[in-house]
C-alpha positions as CSV (number, residue, x, y, z in Angstrom):
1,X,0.0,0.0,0.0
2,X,1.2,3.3,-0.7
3,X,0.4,6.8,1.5
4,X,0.0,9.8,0.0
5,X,-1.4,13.3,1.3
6,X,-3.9,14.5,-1.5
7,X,-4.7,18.2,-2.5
8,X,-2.3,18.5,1.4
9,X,-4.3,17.4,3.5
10,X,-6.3,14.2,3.2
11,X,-4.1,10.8,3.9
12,X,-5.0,8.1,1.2
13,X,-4.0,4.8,0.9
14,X,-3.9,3.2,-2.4
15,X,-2.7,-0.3,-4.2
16,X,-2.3,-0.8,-7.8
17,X,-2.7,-4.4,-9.0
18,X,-2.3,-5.5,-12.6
19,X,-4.7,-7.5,-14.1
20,X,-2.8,-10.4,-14.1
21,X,-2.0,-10.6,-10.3
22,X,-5.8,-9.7,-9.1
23,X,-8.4,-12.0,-8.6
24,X,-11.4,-10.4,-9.9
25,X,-11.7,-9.5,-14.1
26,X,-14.3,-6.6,-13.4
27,X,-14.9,-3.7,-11.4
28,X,-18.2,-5.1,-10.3
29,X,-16.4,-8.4,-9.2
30,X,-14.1,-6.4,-7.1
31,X,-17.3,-4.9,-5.6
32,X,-18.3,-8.2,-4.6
33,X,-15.4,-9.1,-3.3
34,X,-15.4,-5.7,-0.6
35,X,-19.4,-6.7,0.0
36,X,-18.3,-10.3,1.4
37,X,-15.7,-8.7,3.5
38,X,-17.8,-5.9,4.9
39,X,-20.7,-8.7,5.6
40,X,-19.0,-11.2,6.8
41,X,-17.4,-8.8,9.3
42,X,-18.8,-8.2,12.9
43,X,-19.2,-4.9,13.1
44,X,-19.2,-3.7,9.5
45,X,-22.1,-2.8,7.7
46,X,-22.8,-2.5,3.7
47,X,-24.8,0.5,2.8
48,X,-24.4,0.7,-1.1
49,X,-22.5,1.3,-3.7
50,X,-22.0,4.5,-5.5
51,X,-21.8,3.9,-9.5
52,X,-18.9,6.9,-9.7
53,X,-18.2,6.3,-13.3
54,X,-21.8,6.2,-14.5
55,X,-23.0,9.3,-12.7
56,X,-19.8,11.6,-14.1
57,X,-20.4,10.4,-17.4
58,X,-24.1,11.3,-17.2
59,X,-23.2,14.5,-16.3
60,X,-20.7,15.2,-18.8
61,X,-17.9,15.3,-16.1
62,X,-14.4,15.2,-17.3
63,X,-13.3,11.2,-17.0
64,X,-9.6,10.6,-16.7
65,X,-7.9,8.4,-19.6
66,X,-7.6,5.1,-19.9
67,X,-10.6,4.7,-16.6
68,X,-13.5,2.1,-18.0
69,X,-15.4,2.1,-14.5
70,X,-15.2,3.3,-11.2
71,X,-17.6,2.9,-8.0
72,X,-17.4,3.4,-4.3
73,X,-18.6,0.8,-1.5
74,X,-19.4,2.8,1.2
75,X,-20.2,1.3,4.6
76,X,-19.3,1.5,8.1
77,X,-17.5,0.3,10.9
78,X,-19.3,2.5,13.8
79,X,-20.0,0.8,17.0
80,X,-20.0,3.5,19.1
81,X,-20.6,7.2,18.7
82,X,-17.9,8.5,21.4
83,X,-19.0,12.0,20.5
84,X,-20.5,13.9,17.3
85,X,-17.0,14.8,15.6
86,X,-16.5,11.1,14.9
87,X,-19.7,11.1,12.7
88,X,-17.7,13.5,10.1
89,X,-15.9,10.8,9.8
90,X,-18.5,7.7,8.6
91,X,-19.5,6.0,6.8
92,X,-16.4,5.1,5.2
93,X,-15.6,4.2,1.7
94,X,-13.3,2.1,-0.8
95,X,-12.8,3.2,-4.3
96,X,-12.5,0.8,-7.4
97,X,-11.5,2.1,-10.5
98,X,-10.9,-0.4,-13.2
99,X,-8.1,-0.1,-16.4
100,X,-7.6,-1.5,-19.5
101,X,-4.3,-3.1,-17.3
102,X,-4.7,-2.8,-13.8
103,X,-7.2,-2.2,-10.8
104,X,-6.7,1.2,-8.6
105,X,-8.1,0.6,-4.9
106,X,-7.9,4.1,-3.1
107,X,-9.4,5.1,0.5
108,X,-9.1,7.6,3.1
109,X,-7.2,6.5,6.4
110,X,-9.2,5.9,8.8
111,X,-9.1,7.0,12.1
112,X,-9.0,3.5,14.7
113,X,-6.1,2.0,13.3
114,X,-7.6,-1.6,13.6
115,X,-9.7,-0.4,11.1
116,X,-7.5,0.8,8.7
117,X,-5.0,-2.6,9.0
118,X,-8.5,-4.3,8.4
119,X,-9.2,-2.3,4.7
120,X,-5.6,-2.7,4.1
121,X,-5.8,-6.3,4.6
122,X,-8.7,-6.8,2.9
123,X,-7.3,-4.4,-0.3
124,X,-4.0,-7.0,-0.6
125,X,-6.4,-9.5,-0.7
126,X,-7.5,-9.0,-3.9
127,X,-3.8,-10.1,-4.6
128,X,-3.7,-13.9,-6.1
């Protein structure tokens, strides 16, 4: 996984798998992939999927090249609500965005860092 700080300020973890060394062939199947993981977790719970790609295109958005599909899973990992600040924070989200070559699997760091090994883990798993 690699760490950068976008537009300075926002930590983001990110992977880049070829299409060769990933286990899905499709954005969609790497959706599913994150839905198993997020329902067979404990606390974790699926909320939906946002179609990323398909909504910028439909509104004439600029696309970036080479992108054929991008979506976000967003869900949550809130058992507790410590105070309202932590709310800001949730649901969280994973982002797929599918290549002609390779898959790109971005999300934001999040703050309980058993949380954030957790989407890490579950990111490398895609990994054959």
């Amino acid at each position: 996984m690699k760490k950068t700080v976008f537009m300075d300020r926002y930590p983001i973890y990110s992977i880049e798998l070829s299409k060769e060394e990933i286990k899905v062939s499709s954005a969609d199947e790497a959706v599913e992939y994150f839905k198993e993981k997020i329902q067979n977790h404990p606390i974790a719970k699926f909320i939906t999927v946002f179609e990323h790609y398909s909504h910028t295109k439909e509104l004439g958005g600029e696309i970036m090249d080479g992108l054929i599909d991008a979506k976000n899973i967003i869900f949550c990992f809130g058992q507790a609500i410590p105070n309202t600040k932590i709310l800001a924070l949730r649901p969280r989200s994973i982002a797929v965005c599918e290549f002609e070559d390779k898959f790109v699997i971005d999300f934001l760091e999040a703050p309980k860092e058993e949380m954030h090994t957790l989407m890490e883990n579950w990111a490398k798993g895609l990994k054959r």
